[in-house]
N, C-alpha and C positions, 0 to 999 in steps of 0.2 A: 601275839608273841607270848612264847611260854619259857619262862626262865625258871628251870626246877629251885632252884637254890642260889642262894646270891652272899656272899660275905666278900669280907672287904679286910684288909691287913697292911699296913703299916700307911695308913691314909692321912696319916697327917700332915701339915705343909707348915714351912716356916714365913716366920716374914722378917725381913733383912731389917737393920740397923739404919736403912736409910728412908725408912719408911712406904716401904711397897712393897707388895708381895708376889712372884710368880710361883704359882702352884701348879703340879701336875704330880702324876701316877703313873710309872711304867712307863711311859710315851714322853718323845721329845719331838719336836720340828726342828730338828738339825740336820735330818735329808734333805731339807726344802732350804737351807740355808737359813732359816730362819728359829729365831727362841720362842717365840709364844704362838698359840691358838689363835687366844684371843685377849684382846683389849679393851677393857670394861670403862666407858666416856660415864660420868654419871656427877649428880649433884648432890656432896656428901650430907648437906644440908637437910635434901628431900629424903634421900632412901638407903644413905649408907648403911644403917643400923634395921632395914627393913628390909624392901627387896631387891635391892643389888649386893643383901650381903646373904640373899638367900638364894639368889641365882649362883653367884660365885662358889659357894658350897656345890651345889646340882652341877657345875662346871667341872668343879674338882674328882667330885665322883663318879664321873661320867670319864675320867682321862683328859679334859683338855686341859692345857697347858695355858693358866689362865694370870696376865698384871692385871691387878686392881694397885689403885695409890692409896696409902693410908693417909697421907697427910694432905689438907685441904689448903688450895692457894687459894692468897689475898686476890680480891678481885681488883683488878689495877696490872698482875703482875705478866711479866711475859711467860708462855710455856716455858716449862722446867725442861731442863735438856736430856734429863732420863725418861721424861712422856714423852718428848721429842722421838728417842731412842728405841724406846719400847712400843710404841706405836710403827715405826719401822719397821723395826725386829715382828711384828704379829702376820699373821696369815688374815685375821677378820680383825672388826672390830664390833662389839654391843654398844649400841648409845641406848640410855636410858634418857629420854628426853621429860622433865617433870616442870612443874611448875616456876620454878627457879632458874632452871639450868643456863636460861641465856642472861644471870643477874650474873655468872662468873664467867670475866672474862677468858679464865684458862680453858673452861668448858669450849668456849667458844673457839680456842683458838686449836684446842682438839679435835672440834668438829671440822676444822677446814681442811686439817691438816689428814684427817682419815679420808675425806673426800679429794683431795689429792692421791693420795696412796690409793685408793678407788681407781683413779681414773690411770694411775700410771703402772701399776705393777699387781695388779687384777686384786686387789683386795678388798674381801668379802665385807658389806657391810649391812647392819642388820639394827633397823633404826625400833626402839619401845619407846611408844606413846603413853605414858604411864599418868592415867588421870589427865592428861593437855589433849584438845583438838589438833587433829594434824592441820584442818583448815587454820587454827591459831599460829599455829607453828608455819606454814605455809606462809601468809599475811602478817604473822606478826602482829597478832591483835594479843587481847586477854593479857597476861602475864609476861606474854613473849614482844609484848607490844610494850609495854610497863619498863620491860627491861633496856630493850632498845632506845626508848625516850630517855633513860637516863644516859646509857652512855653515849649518845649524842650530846647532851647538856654536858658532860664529861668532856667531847669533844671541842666542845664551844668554848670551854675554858679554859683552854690551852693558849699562853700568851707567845709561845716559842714555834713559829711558823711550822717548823720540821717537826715537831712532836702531834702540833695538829692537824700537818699533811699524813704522818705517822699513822692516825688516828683514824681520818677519816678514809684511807684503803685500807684499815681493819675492821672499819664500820660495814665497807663495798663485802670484803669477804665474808662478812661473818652474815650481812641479809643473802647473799647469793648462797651460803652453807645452808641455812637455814630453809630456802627455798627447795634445792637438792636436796636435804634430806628427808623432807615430808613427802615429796615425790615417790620416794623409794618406797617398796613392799616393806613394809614391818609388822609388830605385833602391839595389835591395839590393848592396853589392859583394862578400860572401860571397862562396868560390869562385868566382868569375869573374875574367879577364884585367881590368883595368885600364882598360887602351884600348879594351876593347870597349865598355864600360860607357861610357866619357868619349865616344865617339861615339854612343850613344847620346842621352846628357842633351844633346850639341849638337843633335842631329836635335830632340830633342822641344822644344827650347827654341827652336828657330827657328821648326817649325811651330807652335806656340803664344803667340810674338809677331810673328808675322811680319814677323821681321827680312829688309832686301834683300841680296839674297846680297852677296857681296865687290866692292868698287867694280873689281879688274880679274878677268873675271869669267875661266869656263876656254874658252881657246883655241876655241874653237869653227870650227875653219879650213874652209872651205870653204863655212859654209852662211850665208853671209850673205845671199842670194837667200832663203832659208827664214824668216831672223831678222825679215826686212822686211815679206815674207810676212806672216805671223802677227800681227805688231806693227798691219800695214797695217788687217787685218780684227779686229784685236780695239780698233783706236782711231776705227772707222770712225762712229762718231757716232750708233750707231743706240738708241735713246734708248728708242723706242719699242716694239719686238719684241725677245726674247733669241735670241741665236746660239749657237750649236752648230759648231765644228768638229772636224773628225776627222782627226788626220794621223799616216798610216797607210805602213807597211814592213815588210820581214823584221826579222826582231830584230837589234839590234847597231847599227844605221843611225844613231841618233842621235834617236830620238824623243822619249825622255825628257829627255835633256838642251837641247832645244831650246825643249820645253815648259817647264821647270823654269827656263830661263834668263828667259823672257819672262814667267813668271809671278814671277820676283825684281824685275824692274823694274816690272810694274805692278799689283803684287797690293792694293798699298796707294790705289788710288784706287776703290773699290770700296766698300761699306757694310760687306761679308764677303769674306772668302775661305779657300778651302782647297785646300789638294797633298795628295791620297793619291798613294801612291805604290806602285808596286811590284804592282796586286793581285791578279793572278794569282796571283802565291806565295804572299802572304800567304793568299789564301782556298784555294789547295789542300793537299787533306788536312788541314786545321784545321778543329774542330768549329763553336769561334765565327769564326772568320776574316771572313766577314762581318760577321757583328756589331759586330765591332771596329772593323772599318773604316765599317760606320755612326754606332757610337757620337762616331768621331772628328770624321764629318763635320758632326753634330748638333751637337757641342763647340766646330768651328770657325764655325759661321756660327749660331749662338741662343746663348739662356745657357746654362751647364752645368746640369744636373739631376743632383741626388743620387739619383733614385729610378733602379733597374736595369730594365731594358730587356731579356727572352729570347726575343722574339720579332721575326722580321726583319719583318715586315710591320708592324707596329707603328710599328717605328723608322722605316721606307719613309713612313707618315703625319706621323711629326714632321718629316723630312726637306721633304717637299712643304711642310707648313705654313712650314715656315720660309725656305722657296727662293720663296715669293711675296710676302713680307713684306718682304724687302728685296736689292737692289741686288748681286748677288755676282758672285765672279769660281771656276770650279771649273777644277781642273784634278784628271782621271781619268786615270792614268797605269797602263797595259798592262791593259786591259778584254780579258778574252777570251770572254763568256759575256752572252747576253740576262740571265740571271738574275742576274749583279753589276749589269748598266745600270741594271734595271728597278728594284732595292732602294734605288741610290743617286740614281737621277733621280727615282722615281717617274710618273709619266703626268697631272699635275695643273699643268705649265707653270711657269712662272717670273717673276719680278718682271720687268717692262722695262728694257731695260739692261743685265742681266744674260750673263755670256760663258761657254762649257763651254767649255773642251777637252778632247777624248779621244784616248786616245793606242792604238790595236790595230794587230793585225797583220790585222784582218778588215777591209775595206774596206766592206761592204755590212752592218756589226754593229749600226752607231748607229741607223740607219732602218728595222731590224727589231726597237726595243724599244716598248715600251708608250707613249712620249710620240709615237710618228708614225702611233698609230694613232687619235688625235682628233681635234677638229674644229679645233683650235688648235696647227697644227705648229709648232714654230721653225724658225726659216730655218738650214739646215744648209749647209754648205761643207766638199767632202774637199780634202785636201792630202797628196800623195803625196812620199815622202822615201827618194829616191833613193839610189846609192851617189856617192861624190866624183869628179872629175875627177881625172885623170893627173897635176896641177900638184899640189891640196891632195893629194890619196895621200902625194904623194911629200913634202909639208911637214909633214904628220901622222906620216907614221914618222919620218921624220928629228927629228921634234923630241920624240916621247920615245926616241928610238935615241941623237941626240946631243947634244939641250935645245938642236939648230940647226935651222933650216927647209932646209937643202941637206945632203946627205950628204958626206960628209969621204973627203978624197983617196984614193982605192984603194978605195973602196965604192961605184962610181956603177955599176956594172953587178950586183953584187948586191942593190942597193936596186932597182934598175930591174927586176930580177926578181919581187921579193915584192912589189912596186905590181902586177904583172901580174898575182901572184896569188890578190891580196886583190879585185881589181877592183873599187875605191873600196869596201869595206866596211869603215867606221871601228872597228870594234870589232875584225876583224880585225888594221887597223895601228897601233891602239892597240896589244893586246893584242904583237903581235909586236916593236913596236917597244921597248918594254920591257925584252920575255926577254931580245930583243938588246942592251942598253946595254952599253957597255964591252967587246963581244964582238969579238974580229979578224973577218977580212975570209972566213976558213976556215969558222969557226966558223960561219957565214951562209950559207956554201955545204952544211953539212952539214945547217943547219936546213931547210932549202928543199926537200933530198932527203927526209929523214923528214918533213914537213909533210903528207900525205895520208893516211900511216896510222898519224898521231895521232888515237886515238877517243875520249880523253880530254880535249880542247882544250876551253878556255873557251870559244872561239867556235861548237866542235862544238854543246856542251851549248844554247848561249844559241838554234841552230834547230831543235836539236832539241824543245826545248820549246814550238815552234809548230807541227812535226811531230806532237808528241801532240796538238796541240788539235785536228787533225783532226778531221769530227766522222764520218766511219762508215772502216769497214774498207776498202770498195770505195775512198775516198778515196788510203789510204794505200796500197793494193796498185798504184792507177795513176802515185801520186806513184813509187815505186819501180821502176816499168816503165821513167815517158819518162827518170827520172836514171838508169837502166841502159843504155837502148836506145833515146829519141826525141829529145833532144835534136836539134836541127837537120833532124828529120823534118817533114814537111808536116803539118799539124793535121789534113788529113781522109783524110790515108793513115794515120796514126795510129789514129785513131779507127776506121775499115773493118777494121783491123788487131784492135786490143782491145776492138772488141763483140765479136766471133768469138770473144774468149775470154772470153767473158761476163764481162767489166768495163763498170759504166757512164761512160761517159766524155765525155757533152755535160754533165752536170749535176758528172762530178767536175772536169773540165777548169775549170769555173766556177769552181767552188767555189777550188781552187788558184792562180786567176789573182786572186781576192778576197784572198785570202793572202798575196799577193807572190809565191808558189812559182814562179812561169810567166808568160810573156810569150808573145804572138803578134803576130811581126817583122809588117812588111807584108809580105812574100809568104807569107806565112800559115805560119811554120816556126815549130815549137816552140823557146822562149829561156828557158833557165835559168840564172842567177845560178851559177858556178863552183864557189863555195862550200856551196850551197845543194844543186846535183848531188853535189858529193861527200859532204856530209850523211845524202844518199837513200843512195849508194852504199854509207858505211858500215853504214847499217841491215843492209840487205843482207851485208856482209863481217863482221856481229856475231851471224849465224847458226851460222858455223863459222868462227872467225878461222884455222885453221889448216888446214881438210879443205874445200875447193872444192866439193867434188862433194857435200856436205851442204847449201848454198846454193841457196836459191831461182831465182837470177839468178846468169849468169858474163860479163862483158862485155869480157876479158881473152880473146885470140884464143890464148896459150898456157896458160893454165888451161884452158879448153874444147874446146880439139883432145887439151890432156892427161886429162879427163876421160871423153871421148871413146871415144880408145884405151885407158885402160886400165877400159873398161865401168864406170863409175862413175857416180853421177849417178841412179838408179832413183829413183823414188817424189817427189824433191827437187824437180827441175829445172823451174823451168818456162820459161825463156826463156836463150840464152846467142847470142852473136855470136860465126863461125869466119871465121877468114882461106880462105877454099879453099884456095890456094896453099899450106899448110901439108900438104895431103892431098896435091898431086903432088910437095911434095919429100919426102912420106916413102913414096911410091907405095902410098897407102893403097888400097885399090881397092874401089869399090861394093859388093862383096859383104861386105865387112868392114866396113863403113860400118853396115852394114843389122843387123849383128848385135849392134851395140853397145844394152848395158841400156837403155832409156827414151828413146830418141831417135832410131829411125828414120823416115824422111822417106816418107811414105804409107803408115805403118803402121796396119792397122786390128784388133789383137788386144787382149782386154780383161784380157790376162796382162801387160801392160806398161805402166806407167806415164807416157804419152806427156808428152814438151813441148809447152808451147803454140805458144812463140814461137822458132822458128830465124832467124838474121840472117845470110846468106852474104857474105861482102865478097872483091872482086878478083874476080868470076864469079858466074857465076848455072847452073846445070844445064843441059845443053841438052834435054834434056824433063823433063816433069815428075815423073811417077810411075813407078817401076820402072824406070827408068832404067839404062842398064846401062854407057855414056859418062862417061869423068872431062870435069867442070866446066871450060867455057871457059876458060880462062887468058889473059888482055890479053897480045898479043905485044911490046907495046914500054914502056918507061918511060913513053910520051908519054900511052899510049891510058891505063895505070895511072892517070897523073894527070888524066887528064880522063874517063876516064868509069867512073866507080866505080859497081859489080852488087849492091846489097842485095836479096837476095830472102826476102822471107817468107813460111813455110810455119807453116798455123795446121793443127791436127788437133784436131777439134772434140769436146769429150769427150762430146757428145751421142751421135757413133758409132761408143763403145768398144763394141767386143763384138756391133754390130749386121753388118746387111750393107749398111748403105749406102754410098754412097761418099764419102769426104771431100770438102771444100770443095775447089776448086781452087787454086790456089796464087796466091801476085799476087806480080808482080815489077815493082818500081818501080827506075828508074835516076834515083842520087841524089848529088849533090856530097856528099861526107862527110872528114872529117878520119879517120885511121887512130887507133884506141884503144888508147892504147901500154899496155902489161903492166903497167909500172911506174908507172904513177901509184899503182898499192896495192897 
């Protein structure tokens, strides 16, 4: 999930005169006839001043509408008629189950009385073991054992027949509560962080009452054209047929957060709804990972079923039954695979009315699953999500760099650098803008230089992981060619270029431009995303971060003349770009050229390791083969600038070691920017 920007305005909450507090923000449960969220069971003894007063915070600012009691009852007493009340009035309740909890009576008599309201009027309940064994809690051993032996003895001392009949069916309740409630799913906080866990029980508590996100919601700067968008086509009235959209980018762009925003305002007009989130990650490398994430969506739009569920096709059957039964609203957040679509849509259609969103990085993913291959499509719509303008860039870093929308006096030129070279990718000036807070004006000039050959960046990571969903190798070897050596090349000199080196590249070119990887300008020149090139790049530089010449690819004119000269490069190499001009100032001369390991230019011996792909820049050879002439040299700065010589030379490995004669050579004259050294 990517939330550009997040603040928060008038979040404070009161607490009454009578000692409790119900807090929320923008959101009420008074559709539902009901006042609260949620209702916090907890023992003020163990953790009011700790973590049930650190969860109730994370409650608040998350929107839900949340009673906690301030005032702690005598144990002896009967529930107070406002917990009585307020626990009615809730949609869930949190128990914080701790060491103490069953030493007060009132706890206890909360406990019985939420598991009640469980069983009669569907309320959610969500038991924390905080520090206690649920087997304790279960049996009633340890502390929970301690506790219950006293008030039996409490019980025993009762001389008033009615007070100890009283007594002992709240003794019945309170082991049967206690039993129930260690039974139920909750969240163990054993060895675990705290806040991890409290973020947690937010996420599950939101997704299962589908609470509306925070009335000011996060920053979303820039994409209000998107917001309207989506809003436009998902209130568009169509009553009749279910809609399907798919909006689709590189990672980091903002997809989830866009979807996630428009699914908090109108998730509740809907019969059902549900946000998976996340499911790429969640389903790779985990065994149930799907399952889970079916199980959830099953949970959110039918009733819950106690009975287990091990088989994905199964669950795929209840999923359908239930998605034609009634009125939903889904949102599929990062689908990367026909076989997540097909588990969690099924091919069986949907109620009328009904709205998907999907959120991928494959453009062409939703209309290759099993629902568009029957008689009864849904009306599909893609929606492509770009990177930001020049204006929001520069309002998105500045405002988590300086929580302002303008950059602060003596940073407008290195802010204006990292907007160039983020080129509107929000996650990018998210994430950068952050590192930066509170950082002088140096400090930014130093970030900017080492920014390329960081290979551990969050943002690195977040394309790389659409890199691996690649789906074949030819994919990935072409992806790594154009962000070494075609960017700004013409797509079918490209292409003439890497079939000769037996890459397929009308079906991979496809494939990458579905992906976001690639653009094709209107005069037909290969366009990659900055960030996205230098991605490919580092794949490439994670081969050998330190030895060049173990590298697939060199596109670095002084790594590759130096690789060059000192014979390096054998077996590795399969494509690198020379500056020529670097051969007459070192008066390198043809016949040393030719003798260099794996890289001579019309070599046909099956001893040597040839390159595929040589890229000359500032000259092209004046012939081609055997050549025995140093390389034109442009005589003036003028001709430099205007007419730049890439020639490439492909040696076909079809005629290592034959007698035939290689391919001819093709030299195209092409406007190109010079590849400085140090970008890596």
């Amino acid at each position: 999930m990517v939330f550009l920007s997040e603040f928060s305005e008038g979040s404070s909450y009161s607490s009454s005169t009578h000692g409790h507090s119900s807090s929320s923000r923008g959101h009420s449960s008074s559709t539902d006839g009901l006042r609260y969220d949620v209702f916090l069971s907890f023992r003020g003894l163990d953790t009011r001043h700790s973590f049930t007063d650190h969860l109730h915070k994370a409650l608040i600012d998350a929107n839900i509408t949340t009673f906690l009691d301030y005032e702690e009852s005598e144990t002896g007493e009967d529930l107070k008629p406002e917990l009585e009340t307020a626990i009615k009035a809730s949609r869930a309740s949190v128990i914080v189950l701790s060491n103490n909890y069953a030493s007060s009576t009132c706890c206890l008599d909360e406990l019985v009385l939420i598991l009640e309201q469980r069983m009669t009027s569907n309320h959610i309940v969500i038991p924390i073991f905080y520090h206690v064994d649920p087997t304790h809690v279960r049996k009633q051993q340890s502390s929970f054992g301690d506790a219950m032996a006293k008030h039996k003895q409490t019980m025993e001392t009762q001389t008033d027949a009615n007070k100890k009949s009283h007594w002992a069916q709240k003794m019945d309740r309170w082991n049967k509560g206690l039993i129930k409630v260690a039974n139920l799913k909750g969240k163990d906080i054993n060895g675990r962080l705290e806040m991890e866990c409290i973020e947690e029980i937010v996420k599950d508590i939101h997704r299962r009452l589908h609470v509306h996100l925070r009335s000011v919601r996060p920053q979303l700067i820039g994409m209000k054209y998107h917001i309207n968008f989506v809003t436009s086509w998902l209130k568009d009235g169509s009553s009749h047929t279910a809609d399907i959209l798919t909006i689709y980018g590189i990672g980091g762009t903002g997809k989830t957060s866009l979807a996630k925003h428009v699914y908090g305002l109108y998730s509740r007009e809907f019969h059902r709804s549900s946000y998976i989130e996340d499911i790429t990650r969640k389903c790779d490398g985990k065994f149930n990972g799907l399952l889970n994430l079916q199980e959830q969506l099953c949970n959110d739009i039918s009733k819950p079923s106690s009975i287990k569920v091990h088989d994905v096709s199964v669950y795929t059957a209840k999923i359908e039954n239930a998605l034609a039964l009634k009125r939903v609203f889904l949102v599929l957040d990062d689908i990367n695979t026909l076989v997540q679509l097909d588990a969690l849509l099924g091919s069986k259609g949907f109620h009328p009315g009904s709205k998907i969103i999907i959120t991928t990085k494959d453009s062409w993913l939703t209309e290759s699953c099993s629902l568009f291959k029957t008689n009864n499509k849904p009306k599909h719509e893609r929606h492509f999500l770009p990177g930001l303008d020049d204006i929001a860039s520069q309002q998105l870093l500045c405002t988590h760099a300086f929580m302002y929308n303008q950059p602060k006096v003596g940073y407008e030129e290195v802010s204006d650098k990292l907007v160039n070279y983020c080129q509107g990718h929000p996650l990018a000036l998210e994430v950068l803008g952050k590192s930066l807070h509170n950082r002088d004006a140096a400090y930014w000039e130093e970030c900017i230089q080492g920014l390329r050959k960081e290979i551990s960046s969050p943002i690195n990571n977040v394309l790389k992981m659409s890199f691996d969903t690649l789906p074949s190798k030819n994919d990935k070897e072409l992806f790594k060619h154009i962000a070494c050596f075609f960017v700004g090349i013409d797509r079918d000199v490209t292409e003439t270029i890497l079939e000769a080196c037996d890459i397929i590249t009308t079906s991979g070119i496809t494939n990458l431009i579905d992906r976001c990887f690639l653009n094709i300008k209107w005069n037909n020149e290969l366009e990659m995303h900055q960030l996205v090139q230098e991605m490919g790049r580092l794949q490439v530089r994670q081969e050998s971060l330190d030895k060049p010449w173990k590298r697939s690819r060199l596109w670095c004119h002084k790594e590759s003349f130096k690789v060059l000269k000192q014979k390096k490069g054998k077996g590795n190499l399969l494509g690198l770009t020379l500056d020529i001009r670097m051969l007459e100032k070192e008066k390198l001369g043809l016949e040393k050229r030719r003798k260099l390991d794996g890289s001579r230019v019309g070599t046909n011996s099956s001893s040597e390791a040839g390159i595929q792909t040589m890229i000359y820049e500032f000259g092209i050879f004046s012939t081609m083969y055997g050549a025995e002439e140093m390389p034109n040299i442009p005589n003036s700065q003028e001709e430099e600038e205007d007419c730049w010589f890439r020639a490439f030379s492909q040696r076909n490995p079809g005629t290592i070691g034959s007698t035939r004669e290689p391919e001819p050579m093709t030299t195209e004259v092409l406007p190109q920017k010079e590849a400085k050294c140090d970008l890596f």
